[in-house]
C-alpha distance (Angstrom), angle and dihedral (degrees) to the residues before:
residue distance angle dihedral
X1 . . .
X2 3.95 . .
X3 3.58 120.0 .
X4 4.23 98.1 -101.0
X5 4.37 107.0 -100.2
X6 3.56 93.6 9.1
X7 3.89 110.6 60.5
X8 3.69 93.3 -141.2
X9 3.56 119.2 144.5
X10 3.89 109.7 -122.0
X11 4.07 106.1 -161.4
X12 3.70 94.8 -155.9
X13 3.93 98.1 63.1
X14 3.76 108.5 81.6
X15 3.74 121.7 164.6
X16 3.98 135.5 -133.5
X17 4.06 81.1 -109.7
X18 3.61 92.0 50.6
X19 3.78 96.9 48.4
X20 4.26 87.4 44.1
X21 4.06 78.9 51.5
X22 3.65 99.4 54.4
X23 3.94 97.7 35.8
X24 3.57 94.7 43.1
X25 3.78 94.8 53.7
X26 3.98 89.8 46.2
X27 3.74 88.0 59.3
X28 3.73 89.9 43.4
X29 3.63 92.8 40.1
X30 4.29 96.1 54.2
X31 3.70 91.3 34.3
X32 4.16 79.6 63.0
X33 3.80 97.3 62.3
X34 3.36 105.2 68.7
X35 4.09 85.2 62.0
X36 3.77 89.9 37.4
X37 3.88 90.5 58.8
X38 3.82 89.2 43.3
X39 3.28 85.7 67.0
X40 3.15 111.1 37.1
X41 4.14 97.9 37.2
X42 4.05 88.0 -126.7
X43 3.68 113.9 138.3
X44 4.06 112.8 -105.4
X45 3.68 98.8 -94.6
X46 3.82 125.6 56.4
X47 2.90 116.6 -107.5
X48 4.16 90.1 -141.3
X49 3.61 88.7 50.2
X50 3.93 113.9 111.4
X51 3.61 122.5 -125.5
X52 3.39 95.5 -109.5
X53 3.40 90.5 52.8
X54 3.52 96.7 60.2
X55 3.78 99.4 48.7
X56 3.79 87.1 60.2
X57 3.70 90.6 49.0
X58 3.77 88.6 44.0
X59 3.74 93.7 58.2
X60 3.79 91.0 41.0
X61 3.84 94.9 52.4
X62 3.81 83.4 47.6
X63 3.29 94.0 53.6
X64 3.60 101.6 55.4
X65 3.67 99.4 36.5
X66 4.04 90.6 64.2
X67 4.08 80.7 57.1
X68 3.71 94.2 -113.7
X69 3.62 88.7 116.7
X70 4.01 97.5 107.1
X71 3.66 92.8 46.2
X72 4.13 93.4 49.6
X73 3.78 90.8 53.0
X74 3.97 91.5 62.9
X75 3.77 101.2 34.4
X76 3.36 115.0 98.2
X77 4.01 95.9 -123.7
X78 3.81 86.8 53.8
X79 3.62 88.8 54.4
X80 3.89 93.8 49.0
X81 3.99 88.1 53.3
X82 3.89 86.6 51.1
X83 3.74 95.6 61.9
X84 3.92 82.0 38.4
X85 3.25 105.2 57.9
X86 3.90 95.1 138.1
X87 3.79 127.7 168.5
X88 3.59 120.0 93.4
X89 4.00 143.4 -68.1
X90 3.71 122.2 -161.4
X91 3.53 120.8 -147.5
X92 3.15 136.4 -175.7
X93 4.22 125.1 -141.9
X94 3.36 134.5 -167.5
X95 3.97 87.5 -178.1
X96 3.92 87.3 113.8
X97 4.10 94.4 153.9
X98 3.52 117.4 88.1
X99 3.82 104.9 -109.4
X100 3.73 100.4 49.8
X101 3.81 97.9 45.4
X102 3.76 89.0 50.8
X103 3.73 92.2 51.7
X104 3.78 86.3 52.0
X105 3.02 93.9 52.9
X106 3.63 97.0 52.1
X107 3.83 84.6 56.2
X108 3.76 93.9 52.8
X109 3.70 94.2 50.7
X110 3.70 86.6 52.2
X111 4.35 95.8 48.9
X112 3.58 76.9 47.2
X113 3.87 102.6 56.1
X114 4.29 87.2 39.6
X115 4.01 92.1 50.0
X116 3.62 113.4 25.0
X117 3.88 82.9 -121.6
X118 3.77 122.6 132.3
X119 4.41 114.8 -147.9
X120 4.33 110.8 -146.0
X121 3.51 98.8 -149.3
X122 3.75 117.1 -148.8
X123 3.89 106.7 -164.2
X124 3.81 121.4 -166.2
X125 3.51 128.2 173.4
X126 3.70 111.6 -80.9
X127 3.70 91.9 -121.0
X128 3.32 101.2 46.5
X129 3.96 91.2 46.0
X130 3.56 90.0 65.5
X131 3.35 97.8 37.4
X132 4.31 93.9 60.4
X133 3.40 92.5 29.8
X134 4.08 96.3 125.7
X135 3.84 88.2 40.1
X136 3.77 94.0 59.8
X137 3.38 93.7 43.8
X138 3.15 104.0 54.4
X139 4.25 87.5 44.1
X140 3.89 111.0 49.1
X141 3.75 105.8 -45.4
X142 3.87 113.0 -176.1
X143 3.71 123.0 -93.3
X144 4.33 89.7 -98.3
X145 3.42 129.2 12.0
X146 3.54 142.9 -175.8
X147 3.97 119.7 -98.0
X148 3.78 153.8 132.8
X149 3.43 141.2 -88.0
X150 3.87 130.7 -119.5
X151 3.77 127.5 25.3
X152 3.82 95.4 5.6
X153 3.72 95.4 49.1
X154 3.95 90.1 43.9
X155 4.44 88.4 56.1
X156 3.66 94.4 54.3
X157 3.69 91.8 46.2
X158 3.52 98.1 59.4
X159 3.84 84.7 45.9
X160 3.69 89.3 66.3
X161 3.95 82.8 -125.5
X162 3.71 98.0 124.4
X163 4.06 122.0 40.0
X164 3.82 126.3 -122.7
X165 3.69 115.5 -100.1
X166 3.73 101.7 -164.8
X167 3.90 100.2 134.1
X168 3.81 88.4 53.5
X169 3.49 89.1 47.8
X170 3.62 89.9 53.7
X171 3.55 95.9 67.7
X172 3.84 84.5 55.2
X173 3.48 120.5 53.6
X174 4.01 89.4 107.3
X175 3.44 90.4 55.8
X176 3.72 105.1 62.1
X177 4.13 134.4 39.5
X178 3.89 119.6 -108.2
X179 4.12 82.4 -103.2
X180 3.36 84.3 65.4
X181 3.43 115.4 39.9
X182 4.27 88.5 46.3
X183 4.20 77.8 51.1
X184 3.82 83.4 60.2
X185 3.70 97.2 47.6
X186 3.79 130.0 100.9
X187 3.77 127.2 -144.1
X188 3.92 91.4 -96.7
X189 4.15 87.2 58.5
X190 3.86 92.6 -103.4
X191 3.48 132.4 127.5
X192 4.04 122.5 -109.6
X193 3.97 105.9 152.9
X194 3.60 143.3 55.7
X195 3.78 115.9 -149.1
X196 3.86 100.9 -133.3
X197 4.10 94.7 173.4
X198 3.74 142.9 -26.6
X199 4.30 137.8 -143.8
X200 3.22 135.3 -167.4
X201 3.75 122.7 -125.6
X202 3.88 103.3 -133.8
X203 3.96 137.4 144.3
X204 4.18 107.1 -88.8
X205 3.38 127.7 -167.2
X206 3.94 144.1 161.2
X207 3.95 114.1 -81.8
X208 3.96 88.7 -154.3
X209 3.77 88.5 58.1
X210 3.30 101.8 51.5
X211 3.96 98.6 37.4
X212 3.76 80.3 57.9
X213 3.15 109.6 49.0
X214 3.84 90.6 39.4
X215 3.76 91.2 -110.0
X216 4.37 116.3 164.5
X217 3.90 119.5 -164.4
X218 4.11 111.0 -99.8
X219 3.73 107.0 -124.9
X220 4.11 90.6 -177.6
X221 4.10 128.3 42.8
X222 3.55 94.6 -104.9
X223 3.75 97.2 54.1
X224 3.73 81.4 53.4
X225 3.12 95.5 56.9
X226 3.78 91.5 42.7
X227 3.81 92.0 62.8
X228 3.84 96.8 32.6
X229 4.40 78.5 63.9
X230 3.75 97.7 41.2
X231 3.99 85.1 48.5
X232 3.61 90.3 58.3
X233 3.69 98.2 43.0
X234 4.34 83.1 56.1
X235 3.89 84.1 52.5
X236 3.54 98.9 -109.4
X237 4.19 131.4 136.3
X238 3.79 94.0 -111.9
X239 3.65 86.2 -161.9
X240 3.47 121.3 33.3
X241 4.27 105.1 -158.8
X242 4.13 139.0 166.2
X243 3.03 123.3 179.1
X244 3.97 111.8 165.7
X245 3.93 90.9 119.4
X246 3.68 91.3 62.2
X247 3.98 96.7 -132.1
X248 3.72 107.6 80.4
X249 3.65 95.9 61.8
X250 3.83 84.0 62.9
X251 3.77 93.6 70.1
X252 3.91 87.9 52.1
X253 4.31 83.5 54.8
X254 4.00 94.7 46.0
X255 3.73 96.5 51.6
X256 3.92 92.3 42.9
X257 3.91 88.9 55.7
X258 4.01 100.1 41.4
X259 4.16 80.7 51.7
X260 3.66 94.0 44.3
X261 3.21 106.0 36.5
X262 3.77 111.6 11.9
X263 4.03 134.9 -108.0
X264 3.72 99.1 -71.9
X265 3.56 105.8 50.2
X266 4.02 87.2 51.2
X267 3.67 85.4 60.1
X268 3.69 93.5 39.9
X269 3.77 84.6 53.3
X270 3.76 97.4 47.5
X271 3.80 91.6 53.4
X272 3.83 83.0 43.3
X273 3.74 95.4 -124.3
X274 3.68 85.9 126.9
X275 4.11 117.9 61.4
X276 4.00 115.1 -107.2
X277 3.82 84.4 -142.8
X278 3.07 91.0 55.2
X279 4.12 114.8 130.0
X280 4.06 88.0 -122.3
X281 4.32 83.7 57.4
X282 3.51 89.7 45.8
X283 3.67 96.3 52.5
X284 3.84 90.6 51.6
X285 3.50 91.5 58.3
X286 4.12 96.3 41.6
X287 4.02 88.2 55.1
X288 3.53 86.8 47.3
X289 3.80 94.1 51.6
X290 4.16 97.9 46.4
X291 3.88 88.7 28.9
X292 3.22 130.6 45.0
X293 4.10 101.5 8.0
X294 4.00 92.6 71.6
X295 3.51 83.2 55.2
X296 3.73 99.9 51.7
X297 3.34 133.9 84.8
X298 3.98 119.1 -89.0
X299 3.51 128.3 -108.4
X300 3.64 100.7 18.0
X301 3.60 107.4 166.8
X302 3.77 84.0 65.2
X303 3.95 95.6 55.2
X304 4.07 116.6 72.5
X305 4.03 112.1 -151.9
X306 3.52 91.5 -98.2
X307 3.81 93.4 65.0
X308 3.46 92.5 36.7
X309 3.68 85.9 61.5
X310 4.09 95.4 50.0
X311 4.24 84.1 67.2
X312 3.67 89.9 57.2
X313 4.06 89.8 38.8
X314 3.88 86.4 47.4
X315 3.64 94.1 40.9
X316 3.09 105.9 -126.0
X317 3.84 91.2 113.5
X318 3.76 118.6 66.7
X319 3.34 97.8 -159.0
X320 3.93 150.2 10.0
X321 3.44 140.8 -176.7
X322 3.62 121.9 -156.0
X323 4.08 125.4 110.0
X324 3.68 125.2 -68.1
X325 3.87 96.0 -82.8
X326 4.09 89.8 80.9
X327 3.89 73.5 80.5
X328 4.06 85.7 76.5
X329 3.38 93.1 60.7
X330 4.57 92.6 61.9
X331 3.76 113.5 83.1
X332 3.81 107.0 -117.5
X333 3.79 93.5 -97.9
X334 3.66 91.0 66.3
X335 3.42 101.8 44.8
X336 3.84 102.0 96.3
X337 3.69 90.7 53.9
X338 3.88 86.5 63.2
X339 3.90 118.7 106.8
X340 3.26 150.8 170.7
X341 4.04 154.0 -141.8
X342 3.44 134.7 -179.1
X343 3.35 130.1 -105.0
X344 4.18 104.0 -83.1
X345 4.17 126.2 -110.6
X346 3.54 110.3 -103.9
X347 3.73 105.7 178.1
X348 4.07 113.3 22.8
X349 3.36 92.6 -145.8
X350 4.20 93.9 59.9
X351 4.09 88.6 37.7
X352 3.74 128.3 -170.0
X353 3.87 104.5 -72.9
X354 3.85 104.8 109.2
X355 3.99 111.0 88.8
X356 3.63 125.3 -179.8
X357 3.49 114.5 -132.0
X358 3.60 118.2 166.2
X359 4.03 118.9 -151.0
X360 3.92 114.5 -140.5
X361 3.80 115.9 -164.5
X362 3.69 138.5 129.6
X363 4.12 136.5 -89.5
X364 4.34 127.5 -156.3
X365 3.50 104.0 -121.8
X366 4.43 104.7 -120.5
X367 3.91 90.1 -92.1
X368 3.89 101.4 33.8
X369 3.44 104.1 77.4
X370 4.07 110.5 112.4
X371 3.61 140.7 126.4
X372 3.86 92.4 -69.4
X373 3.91 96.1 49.4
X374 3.20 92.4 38.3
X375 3.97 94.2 61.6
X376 3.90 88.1 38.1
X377 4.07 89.2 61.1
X378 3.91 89.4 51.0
X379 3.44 93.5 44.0
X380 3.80 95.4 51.2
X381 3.73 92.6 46.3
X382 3.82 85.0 62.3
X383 4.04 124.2 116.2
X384 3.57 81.2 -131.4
X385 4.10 110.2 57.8
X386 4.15 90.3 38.0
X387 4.13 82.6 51.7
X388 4.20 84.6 50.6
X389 3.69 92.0 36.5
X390 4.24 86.0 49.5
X391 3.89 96.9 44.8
X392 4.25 91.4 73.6
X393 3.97 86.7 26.8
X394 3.96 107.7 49.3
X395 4.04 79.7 156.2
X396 3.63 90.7 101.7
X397 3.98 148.5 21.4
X398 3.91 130.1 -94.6
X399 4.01 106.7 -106.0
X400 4.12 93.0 -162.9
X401 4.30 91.5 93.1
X402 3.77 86.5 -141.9
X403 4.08 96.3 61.3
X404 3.47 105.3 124.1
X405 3.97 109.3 -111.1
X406 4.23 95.8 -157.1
X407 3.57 98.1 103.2
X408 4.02 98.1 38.1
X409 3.87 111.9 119.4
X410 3.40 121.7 -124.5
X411 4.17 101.1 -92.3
X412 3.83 84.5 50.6
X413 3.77 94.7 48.5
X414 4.32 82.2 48.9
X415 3.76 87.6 48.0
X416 3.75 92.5 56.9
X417 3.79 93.8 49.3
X418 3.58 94.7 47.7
X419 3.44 95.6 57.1
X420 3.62 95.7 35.4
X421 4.13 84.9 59.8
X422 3.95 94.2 44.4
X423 3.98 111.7 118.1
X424 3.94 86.1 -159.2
X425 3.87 128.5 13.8
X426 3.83 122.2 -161.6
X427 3.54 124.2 -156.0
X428 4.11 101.0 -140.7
X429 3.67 118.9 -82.8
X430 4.04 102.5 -96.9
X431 3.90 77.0 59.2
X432 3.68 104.2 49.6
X433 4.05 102.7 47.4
X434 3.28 130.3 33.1
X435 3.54 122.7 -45.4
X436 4.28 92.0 -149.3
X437 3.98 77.8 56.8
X438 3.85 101.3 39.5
X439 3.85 103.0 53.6
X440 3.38 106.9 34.7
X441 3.59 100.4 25.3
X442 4.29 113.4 38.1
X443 3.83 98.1 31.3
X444 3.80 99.2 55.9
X445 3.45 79.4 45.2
X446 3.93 100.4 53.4
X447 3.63 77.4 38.8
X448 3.54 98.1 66.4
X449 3.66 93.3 35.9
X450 3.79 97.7 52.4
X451 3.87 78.6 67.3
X452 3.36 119.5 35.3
X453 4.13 92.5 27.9
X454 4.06 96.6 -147.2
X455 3.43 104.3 153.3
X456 3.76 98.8 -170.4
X457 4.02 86.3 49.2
X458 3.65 93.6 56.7
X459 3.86 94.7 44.1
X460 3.56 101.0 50.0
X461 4.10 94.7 36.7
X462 4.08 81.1 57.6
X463 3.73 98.9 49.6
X464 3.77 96.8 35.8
X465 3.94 84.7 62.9
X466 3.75 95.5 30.5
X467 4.08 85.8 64.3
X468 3.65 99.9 46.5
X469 4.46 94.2 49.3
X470 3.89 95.2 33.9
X471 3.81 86.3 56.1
X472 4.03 93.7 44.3
């Protein structure tokens, strides 16, 4: 559904397969409840679910159960009611900036045209979001929200806070590559998420300020370090860095460790079968303290992302890393002089292979899934929302592997093929252990360390707690 030479999405084509799609997985989706309140001793209908929304599920349930399912799905009045769903979805966002909850909205307003259905948006501040994220779902969390994959997803699956979505997922497994789909998957083998789009961490700078002052890309840690001096002597920030909402500091951590000490012991570490006093750890955070905080820029923890990003904008930052999104944060006319490197080879023998690459998506909450969610999980798995959703967001990549890659720009097209080319690809570190460990537990502690610098502090703090909640 691409407009023919162009690659743009265009809302208001939707094919016989795409109206199958959606109806299909509303049948499939209601005739799911009655086992999902088996099991989870709910009554039949959500409670979130409008009333609108349940008459249309009513008559759909109806429909089926007298066997004249089959029939409905070809007839042309069956048909009609698929691209008619109506009733209401609610979702819940923690796109709070402005780009991102514009280009969700754009997607909405698209399901909506395609379904008849209408998405309340409930917007909280992305921090905040994740921060109360077990709190509001275990209150009255929105039918869908928005969410991660890996670890995170995993912990509020085997809560029985989120519902399996494996009948939508059935109508995507040609959508999505196995890295996907098994990024998708709880512990018990079922699905929970659907991978919306995907970023790669990586070190971005401005091409103008490096072709003038004569800058090259480092490929090893010393000619880092190199430039990260020579940036400094040209009285530039050589890295730009905030870090008052705790998180982004995290990314700086990962790609330290997957240098350092290689792939598998970050993962080892984030499930906390490795020690966090260990003398690997401590090494991360000793290079960290001689290395790369005399290159960063000062008073972090009073700097959010977003502001760290204007000093790369304004150049007076050489450098940055962060994930693609800082590209939200450049006016349009400065968006092709944005680049980026990845993250340098520190020890030879560990190499350069491990990427982080978050994947953003969405999750039903346990008692949200109905007709209308159902339809607005298969919609948003689509090539053609995540195309809608990237046209006012070019900050990341579609995660659908049919999207149509014409009208990427060149630092999306880079992002694809350093991912594609990654051996090993983390997710980010509040992603990949636990999140009753990650928030409260490692960014006080990076906090505290990204001002007082005591390594063996920061080490043993970590695995003092890491022992007592890994073992709850």
């Amino acid at each position: 559904m691409t407009t023919p030479g162009t690659g743009t999405p265009d809302p208001t084509r939707f094919t016989r397969r795409d109206t199958l799609r959606l109806l299909g997985t509303g049948l499939l989706g209601v005739s799911a409840l009655p086992l999902l309140s088996a099991c989870t001793g709910a009554a039949s209908t959500p409670a979130s679910t409008p009333a609108g929304a349940s008459t249309s599920a009513g008559a759909t349930t109806s429909a089926a159960a007298s066997g004249s399912s089959s029939a409905a799905v070809t007839s042309g009045s069956a048909s009609s009611a698929a691209t008619q769903i109506g009733g209401t979805v609610s979702f819940g966002s923690n796109a709070s900036d402005a780009v991102p909850k514009k280009a969700y909205q754009q997607v909405f307003d698209a399901f909506n045209k395609v379904s008849g259905t209408t998405v309340n948006v409930n917007t909280v501040d992305h921090n905040s979001f994740q921060e109360n994220i077990s709190n509001y779902l275990q209150g009255s969390p929105d039918q869908a929200f928005t969410w991660f994959a890996g670890y995170r997803m995993q912990f509020f699956a085997e809560q029985n806070l989120v519902a399996a979505i494996d009948d939508v997922w059935a109508q995507l497994s040609a959508d999505y590559s196995d890295a996907f789909a098994q990024s998708s998957t709880g512990a018990d083998s079922k699905k929970y998420f659907i991978p919306f789009y995907n970023y790669p961490w990586a070190v971005f700078y401005r091409k103008s300020v490096f072709k003038d002052k004569g800058y090259t890309v480092p490929t090893t840690w010393e000619e880092f370090k190199t430039l990260g001096a020579k940036m400094k002597t040209d009285g530039l920030v050589p890295l730009a860095f905030g870090d008052k909402d705790g998180w982004p500091a995290m990314g700086t951590f990962d790609y330290l460790n997957m240098r350092i000490n290689g792939y598998q012991f970050h993962m080892d570490l984030m499930a906390h079968k490795a020690s966090w006093s260990d003398d690997k750890v401590k090494k991360v955070f000793q290079t960290w303290k001689d290395d790369l905080l005399p290159l960063s820029q000062d008073n972090a923890l009073g700097r959010t992302w977003q502001e760290a990003a204007q000093s790369l904008v304004k150049k007076e930052a050489g450098m940055y890393l962060l994930g693609m999104f800082v590209s939200q944060q450049f006016p349009a006319a400065d968006l092709d002089d944005l680049d980026f490197f990845a993250f340098p080879e520190i020890d030879k023998a560990i190499g350069a292979d491990a990427v982080e690459a978050p994947i953003d998506g969405f999750l039903v909450s346990t008692n949200g899934l109905n007709e209308q969610s159902s339809a607005l999980m298969t919609y948003l798995a689509s090539a053609d929302a995540q195309l809608i959703y990237l046209k006012s967001d070019p900050g990341v990549v579609a995660a659908n592997k049919n999207a149509s890659t014409d009208t990427y720009t060149a630092l999306q097209k880079k992002a694809v093929d350093l991912i594609s080319s990654a051996k090993s690809i983390s997710q980010f570190l509040d992603r990949d252990t636990r999140p009753d460990f990650a928030s409260p537990v490692v960014i006080p502690a990076i906090q505290q360390f990204l001002k007082d610098g005591d390594v063996d502090k920061v080490t043993n703090s970590l695995e003092s707690q890491a022992k007592t909640i890994f073992t709850s």
